[in-house]
N, C-alpha and C positions, 0 to 999 in steps of 0.2 A: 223687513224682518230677517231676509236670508243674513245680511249684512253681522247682524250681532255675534252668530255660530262662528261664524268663520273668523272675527276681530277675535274674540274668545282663545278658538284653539288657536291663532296665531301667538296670542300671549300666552299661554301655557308652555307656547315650542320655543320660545324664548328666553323664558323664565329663569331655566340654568346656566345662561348667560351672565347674568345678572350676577349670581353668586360666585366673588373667587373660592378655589379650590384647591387646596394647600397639604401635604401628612401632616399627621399630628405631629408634636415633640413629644419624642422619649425621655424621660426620667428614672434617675434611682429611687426606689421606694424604700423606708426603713421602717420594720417593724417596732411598735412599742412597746409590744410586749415582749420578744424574746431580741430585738436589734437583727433581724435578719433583712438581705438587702437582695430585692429584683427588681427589676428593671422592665419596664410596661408604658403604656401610652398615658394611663388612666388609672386614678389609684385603684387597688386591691379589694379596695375596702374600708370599715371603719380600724382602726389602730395601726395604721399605715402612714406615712408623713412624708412630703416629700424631700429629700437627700442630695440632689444636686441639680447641674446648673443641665439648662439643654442638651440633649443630644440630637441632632442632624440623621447620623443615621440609623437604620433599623437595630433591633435590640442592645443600644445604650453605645452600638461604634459610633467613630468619627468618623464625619465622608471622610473617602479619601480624596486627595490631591491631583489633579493631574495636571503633569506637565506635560507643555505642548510644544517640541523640541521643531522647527524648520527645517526644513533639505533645501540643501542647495544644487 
């Protein structure tokens, strides 16, 4: 019986393994009622729509770029 406790919480300690773990993508939002536009994870609300294509980085930037230059 000790057996089952211990299988258990082993599976619980593992559990978030299991799920990939990703940020959200940011979006522009566009008001319906008055055409106003912010940029959030998750829409607003009701009369919000969303306005463009993904963004990568946090509030609505582009990642940037990096170059990765060698020495010689």
């Amino acid at each position: 019986m000790p057996f089952a406790p211990r299988l258990l919480f082993a599976l619980l300690l593992l559990t978030p393994l299991w799920a990939p773990a990703a940020p959200a993508p940011w979006y522009y939002w566009r008001s319906t009622v008055d055409g106003a536009r912010v940029c959030a994870q998750t829409s607003p609300g009701p009369g919000w729509e969303r306005d463009s294509a993904v963004h990568e980085g946090p509030g609505c930037h582009p990642r940037r770029k990096v170059l990765v230059v060698p020495m010689r």
